[in-house]
N, CA, C and O atoms as CSV, one atom per row, in Angstrom:
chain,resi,resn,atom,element,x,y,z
A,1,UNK,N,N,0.842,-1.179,0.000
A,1,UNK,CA,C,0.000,0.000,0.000
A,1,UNK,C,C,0.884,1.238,0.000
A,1,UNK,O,O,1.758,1.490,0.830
A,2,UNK,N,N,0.526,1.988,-1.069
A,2,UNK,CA,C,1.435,3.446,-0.854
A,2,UNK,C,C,0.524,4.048,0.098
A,2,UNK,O,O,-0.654,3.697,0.163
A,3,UNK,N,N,1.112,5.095,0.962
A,3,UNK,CA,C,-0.091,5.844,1.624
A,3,UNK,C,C,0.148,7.013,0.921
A,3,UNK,O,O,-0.901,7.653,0.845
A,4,UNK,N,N,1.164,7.622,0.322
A,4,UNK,CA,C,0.870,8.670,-0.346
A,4,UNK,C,C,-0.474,8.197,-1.368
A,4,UNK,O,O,-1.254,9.141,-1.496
A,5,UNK,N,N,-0.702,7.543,-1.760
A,5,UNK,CA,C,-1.829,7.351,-2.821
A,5,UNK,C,C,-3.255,6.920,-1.876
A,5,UNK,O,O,-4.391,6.923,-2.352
A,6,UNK,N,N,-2.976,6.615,-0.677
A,6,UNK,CA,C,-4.400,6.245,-0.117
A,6,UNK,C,C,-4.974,7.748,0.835
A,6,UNK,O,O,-6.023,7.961,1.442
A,7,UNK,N,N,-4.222,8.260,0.697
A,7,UNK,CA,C,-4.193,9.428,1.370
A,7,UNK,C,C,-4.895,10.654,0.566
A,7,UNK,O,O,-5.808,11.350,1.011
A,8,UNK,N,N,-4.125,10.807,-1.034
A,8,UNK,CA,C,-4.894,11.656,-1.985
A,8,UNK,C,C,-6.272,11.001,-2.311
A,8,UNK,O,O,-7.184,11.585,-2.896
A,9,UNK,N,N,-6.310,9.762,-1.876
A,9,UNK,CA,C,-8.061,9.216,-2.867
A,9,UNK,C,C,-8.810,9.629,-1.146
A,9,UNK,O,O,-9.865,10.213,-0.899
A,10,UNK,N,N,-8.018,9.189,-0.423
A,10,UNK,CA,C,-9.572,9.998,0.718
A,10,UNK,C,C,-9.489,11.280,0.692
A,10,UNK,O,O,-10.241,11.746,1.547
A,11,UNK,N,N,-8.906,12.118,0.090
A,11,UNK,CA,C,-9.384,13.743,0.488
A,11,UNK,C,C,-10.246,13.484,-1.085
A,11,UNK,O,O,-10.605,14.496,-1.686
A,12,UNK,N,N,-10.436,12.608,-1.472
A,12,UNK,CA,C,-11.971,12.887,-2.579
A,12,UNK,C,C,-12.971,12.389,-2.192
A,12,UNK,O,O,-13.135,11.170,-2.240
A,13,UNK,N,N,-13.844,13.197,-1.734
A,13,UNK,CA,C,-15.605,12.473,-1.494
A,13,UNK,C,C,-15.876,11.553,-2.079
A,13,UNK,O,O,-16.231,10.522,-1.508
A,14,UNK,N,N,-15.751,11.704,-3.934
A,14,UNK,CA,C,-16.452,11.076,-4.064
A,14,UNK,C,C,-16.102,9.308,-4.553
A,14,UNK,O,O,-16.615,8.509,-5.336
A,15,UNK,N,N,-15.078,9.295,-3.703
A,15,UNK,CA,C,-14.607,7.665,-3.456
A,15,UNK,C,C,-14.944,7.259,-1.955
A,15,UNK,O,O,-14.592,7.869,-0.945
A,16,UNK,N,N,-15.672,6.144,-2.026
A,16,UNK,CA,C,-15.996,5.175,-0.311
A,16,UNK,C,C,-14.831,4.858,-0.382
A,16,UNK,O,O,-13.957,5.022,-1.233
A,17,UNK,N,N,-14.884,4.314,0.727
A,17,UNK,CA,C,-13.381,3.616,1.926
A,17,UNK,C,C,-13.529,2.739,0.803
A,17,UNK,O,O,-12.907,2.583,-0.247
A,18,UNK,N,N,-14.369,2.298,1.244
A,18,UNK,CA,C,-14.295,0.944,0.309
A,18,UNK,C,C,-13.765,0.955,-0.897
A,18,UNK,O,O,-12.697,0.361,-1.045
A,19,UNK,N,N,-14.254,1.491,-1.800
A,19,UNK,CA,C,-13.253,1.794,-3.575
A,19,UNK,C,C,-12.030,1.889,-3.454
A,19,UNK,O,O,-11.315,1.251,-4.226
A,20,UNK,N,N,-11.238,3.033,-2.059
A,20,UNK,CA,C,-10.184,3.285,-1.516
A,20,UNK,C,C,-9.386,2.396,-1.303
A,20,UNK,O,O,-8.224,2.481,-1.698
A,21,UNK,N,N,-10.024,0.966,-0.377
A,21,UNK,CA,C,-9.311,0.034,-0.168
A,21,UNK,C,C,-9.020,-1.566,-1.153
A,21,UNK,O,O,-8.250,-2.518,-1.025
A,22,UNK,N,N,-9.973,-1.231,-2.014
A,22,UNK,CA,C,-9.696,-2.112,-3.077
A,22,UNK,C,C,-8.790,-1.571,-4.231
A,22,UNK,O,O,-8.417,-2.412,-5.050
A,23,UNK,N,N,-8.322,-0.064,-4.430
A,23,UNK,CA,C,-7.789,0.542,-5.357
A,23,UNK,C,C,-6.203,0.463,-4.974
A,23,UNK,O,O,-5.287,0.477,-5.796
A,24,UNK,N,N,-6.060,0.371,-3.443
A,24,UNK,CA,C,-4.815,0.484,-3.331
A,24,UNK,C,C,-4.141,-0.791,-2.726
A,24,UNK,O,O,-3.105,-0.812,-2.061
A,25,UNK,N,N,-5.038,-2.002,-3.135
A,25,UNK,CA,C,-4.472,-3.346,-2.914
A,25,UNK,C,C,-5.072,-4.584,-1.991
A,25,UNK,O,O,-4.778,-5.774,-1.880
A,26,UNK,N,N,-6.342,-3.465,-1.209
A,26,UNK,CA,C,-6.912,-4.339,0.224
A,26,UNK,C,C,-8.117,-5.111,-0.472
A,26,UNK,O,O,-8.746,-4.569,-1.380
A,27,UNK,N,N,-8.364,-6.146,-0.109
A,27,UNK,CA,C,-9.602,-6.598,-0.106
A,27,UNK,C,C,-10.919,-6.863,0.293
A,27,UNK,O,O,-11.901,-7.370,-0.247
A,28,UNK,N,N,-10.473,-6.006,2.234
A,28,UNK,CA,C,-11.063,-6.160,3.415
A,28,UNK,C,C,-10.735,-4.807,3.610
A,28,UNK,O,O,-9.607,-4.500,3.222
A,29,UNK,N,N,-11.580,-3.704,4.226
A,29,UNK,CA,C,-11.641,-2.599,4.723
A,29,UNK,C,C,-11.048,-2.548,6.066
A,29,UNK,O,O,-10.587,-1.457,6.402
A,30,UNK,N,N,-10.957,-3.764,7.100
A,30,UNK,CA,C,-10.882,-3.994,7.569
A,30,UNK,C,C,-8.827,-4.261,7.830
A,30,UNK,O,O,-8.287,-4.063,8.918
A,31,UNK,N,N,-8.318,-4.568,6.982
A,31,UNK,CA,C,-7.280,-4.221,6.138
A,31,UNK,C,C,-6.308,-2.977,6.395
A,31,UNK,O,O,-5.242,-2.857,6.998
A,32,UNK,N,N,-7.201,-2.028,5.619
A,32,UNK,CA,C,-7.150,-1.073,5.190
A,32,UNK,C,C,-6.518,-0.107,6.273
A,32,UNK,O,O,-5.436,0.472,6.363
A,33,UNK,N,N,-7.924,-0.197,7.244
A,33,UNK,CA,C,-8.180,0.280,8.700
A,33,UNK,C,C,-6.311,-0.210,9.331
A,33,UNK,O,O,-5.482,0.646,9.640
A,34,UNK,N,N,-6.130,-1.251,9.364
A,34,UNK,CA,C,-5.358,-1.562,10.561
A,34,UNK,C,C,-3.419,-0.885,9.981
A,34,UNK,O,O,-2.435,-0.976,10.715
A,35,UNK,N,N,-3.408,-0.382,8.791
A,35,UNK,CA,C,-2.280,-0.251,7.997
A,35,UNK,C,C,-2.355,1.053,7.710
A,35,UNK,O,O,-1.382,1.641,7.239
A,36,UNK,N,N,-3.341,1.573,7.921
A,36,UNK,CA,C,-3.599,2.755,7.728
A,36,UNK,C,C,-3.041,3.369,8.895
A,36,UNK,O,O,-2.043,4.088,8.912
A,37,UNK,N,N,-3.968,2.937,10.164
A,37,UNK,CA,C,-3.274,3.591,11.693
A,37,UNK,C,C,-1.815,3.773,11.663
A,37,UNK,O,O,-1.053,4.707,11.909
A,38,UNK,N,N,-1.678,2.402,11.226
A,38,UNK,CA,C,0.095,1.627,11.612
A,38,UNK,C,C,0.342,3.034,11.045
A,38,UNK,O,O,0.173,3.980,11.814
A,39,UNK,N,N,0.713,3.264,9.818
A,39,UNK,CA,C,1.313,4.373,8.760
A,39,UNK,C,C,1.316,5.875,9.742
A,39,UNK,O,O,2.141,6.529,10.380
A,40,UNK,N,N,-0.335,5.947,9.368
A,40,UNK,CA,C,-0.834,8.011,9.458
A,40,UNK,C,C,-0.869,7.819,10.475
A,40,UNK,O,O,-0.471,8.879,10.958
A,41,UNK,N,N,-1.142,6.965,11.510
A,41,UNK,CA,C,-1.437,7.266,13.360
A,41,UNK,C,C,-3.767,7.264,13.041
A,41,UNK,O,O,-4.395,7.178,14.096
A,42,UNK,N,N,-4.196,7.308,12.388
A,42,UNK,CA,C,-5.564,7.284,12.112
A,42,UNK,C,C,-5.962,6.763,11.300
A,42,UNK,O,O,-5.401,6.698,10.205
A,43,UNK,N,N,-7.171,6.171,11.610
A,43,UNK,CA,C,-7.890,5.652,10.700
A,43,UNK,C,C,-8.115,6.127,9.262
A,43,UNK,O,O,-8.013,7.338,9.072
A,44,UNK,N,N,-8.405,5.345,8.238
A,44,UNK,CA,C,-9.057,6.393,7.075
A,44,UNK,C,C,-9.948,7.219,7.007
A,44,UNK,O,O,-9.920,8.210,6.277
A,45,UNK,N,N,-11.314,6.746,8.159
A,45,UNK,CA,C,-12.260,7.582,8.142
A,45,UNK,C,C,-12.092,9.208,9.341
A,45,UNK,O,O,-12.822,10.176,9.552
A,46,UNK,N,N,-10.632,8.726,9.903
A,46,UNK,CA,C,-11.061,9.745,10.648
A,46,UNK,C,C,-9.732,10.818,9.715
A,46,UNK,O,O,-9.784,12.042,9.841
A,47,UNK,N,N,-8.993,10.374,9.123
A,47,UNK,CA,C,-7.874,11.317,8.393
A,47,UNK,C,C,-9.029,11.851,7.487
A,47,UNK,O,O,-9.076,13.079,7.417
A,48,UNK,N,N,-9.877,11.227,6.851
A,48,UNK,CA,C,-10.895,11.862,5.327
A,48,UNK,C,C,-11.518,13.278,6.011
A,48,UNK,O,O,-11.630,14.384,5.482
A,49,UNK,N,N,-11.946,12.773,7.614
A,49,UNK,CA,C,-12.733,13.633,8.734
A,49,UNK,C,C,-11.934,15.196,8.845
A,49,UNK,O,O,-12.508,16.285,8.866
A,50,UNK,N,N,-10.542,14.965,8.903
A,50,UNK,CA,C,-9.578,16.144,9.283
A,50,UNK,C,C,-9.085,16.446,8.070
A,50,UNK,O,O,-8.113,17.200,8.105
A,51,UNK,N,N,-9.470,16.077,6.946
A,51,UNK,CA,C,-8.333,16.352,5.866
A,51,UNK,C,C,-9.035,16.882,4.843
A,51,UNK,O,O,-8.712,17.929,4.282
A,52,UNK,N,N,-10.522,15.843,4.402
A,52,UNK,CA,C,-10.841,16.160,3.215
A,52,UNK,C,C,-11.351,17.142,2.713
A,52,UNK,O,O,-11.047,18.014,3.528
A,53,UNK,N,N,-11.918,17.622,1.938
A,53,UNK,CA,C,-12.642,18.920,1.267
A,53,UNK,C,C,-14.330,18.721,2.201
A,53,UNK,O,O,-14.914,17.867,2.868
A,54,UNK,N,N,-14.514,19.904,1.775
A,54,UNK,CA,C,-15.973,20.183,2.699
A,54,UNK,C,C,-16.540,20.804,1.187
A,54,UNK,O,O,-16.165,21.684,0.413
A,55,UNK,N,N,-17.999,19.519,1.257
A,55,UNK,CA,C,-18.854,19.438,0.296
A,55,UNK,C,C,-19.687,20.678,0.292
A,55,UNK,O,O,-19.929,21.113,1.418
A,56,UNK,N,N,-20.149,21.305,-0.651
A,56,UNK,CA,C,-20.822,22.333,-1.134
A,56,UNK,C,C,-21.694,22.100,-0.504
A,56,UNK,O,O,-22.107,23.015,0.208
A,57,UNK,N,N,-22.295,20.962,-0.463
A,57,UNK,CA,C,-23.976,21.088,0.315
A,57,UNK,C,C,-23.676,20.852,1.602
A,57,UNK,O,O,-24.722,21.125,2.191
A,58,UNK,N,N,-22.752,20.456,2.525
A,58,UNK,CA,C,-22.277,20.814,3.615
A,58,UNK,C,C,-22.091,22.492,3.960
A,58,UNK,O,O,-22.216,22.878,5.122
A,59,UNK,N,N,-21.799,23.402,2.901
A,59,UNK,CA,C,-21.676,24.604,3.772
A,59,UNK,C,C,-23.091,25.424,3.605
A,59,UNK,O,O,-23.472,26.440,4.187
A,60,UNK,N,N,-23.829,24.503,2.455
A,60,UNK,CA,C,-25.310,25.280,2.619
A,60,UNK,C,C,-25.702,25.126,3.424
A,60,UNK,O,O,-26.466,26.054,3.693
A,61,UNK,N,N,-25.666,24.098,4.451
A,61,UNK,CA,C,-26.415,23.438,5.313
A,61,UNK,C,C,-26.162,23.895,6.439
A,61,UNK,O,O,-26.999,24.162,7.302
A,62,UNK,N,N,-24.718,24.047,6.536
A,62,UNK,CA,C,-24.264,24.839,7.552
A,62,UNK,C,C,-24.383,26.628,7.756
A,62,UNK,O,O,-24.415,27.280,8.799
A,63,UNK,N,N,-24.437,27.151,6.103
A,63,UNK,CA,C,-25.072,28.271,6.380
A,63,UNK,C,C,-26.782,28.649,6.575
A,63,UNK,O,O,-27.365,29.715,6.771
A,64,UNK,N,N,-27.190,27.434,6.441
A,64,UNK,CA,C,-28.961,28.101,6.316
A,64,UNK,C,C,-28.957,27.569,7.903
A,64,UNK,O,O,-29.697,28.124,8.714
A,65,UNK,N,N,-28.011,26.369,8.338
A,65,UNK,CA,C,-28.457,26.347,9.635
A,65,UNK,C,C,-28.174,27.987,10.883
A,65,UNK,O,O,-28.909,28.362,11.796
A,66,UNK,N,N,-26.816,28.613,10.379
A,66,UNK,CA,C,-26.742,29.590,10.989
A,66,UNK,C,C,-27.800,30.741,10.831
A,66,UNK,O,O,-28.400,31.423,11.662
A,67,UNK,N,N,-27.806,30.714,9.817
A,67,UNK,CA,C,-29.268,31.719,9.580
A,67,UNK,C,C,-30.493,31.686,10.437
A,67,UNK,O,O,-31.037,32.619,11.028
A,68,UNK,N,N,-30.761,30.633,10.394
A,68,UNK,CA,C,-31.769,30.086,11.779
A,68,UNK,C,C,-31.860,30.341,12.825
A,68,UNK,O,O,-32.784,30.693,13.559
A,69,UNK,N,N,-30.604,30.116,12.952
A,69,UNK,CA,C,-30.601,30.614,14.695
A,69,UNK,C,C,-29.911,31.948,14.798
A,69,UNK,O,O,-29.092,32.232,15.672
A,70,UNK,N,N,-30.284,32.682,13.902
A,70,UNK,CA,C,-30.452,33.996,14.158
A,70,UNK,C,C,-30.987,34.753,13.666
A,70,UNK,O,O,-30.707,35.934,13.458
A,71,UNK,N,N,-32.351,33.798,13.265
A,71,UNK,CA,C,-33.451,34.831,13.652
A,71,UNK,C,C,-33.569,35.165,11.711
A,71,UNK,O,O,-34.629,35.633,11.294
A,72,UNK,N,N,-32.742,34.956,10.992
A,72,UNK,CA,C,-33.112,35.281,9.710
A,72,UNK,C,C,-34.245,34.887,8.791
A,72,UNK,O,O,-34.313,35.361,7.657
């Protein structure tokens, strides 16, 4: 497993763990998970969590939610 390469496919949404871990050699997510820690110190899902891009409809959501609660 390169992690430079498992690393650029999770900062893309629109690949699952799963595609992730069959693209870069795993067959088991499960796999993935335990080689991943070893490497980055985190999981895949929680590096995608701190790393990846923030989806467009994530900041609508997050802006109409602020709007709300204030009253707009």
């Amino acid at each position: 497993m390169s992690p430079t390469v498992a690393k650029e496919m999770l900062s893309k949404r629109d690949l699952s763990i799963a595609d992730v871990t069959l693209a870069v050699g795993f067959s088991d997510v499960s796999q993935l998970n335990r080689m991943f820690r070893k490497l980055i110190g985190v999981t895949p899902t929680a590096f995608r969590r701190e790393n990846g891009p923030r989806l467009k409809d994530d900041n609508v959501i997050a802006t109409a939610s602020k709007e709300t609660h204030r009253g707009a």
